[in-house]
N, C-alpha and C positions, 0 to 999 in steps of 0.2 A: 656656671658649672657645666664640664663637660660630658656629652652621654654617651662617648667612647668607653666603656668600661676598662679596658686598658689601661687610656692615661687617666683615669678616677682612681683606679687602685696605685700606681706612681704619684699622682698627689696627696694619697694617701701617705703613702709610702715616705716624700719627702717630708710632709707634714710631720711624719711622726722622729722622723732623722734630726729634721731643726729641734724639737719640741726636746728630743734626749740630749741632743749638744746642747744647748741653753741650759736643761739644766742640768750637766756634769758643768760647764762653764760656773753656773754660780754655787753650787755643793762640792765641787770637785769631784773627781770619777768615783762614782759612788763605792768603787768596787777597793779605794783607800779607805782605811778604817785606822781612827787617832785609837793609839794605845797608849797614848799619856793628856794627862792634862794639866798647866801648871797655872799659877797664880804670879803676876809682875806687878809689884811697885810702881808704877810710871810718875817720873819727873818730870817737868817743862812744860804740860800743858797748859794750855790759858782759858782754850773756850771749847765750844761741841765740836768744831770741825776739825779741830785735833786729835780726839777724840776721833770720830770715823774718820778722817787720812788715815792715823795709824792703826784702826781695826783693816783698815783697805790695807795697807802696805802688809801689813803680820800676816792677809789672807793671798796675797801674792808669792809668798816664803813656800818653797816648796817643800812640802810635809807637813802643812798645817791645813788641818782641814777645817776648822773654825775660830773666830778671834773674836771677840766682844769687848770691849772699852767703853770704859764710861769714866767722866769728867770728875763726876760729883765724888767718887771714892778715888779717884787717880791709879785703877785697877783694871790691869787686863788681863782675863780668862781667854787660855789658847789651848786647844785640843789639838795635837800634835802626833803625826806618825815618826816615831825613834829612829826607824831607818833611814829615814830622807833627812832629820834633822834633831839638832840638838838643842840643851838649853841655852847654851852657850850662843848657839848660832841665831837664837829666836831674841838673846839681848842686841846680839849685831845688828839684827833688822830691827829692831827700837830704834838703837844708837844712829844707823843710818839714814831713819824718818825725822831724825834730828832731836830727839828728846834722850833717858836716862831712864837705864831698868833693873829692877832686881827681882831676885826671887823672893816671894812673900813665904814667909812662914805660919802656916794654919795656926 
């Protein structure tokens, strides 16, 4: 540890830089907020890692700010901002992670 106080408060300083990009990196810029959230049918999965690839690719989709998949009901909950993306556009990124989506009806 350095007793420069200068470069303390810039280690500081960068410490706290990484710490905010990491997490906008895995939350997304906190300052996107989903104004919708829809329910999909998913087809073609086999196993768990299906499952998280396509919660990974859904939270790659720009305007999605959360994706959850799970195997065992073939169901994925996507909280989504309207302006960056559609429902439409959130089956294309299904259909392009290689599986089959619809919309679920409550």
């Amino acid at each position: 540890m350095t007793k420069n106080p200068t470069m303390k408060a810039l280690s500081c300083a960068a410490a706290f830089v990484a710490a905010l990009l990491a997490a906008q990196a895995g939350e997304k810029a906190a300052l996107v907020a989903a104004n919708a959230t829809n329910r999909f049918e998913i087809t073609g999965m086999t196993c768990s890692g299906c499952a998280k690839g396509l919660a990974g690719e859904l939270k790659l989709t720009k305007g999605v700010i959360s994706a959850e998949v799970t195997l065992s009901n073939n169901l994925a909950v996507v909280a989504f901002d309207t302006n960056r993306v559609s429902t439409t556009g959130l089956i294309k990124a299904v259909e392009e992670a290689g599986f089959k989506a619809k919309v679920k009806k409550p």
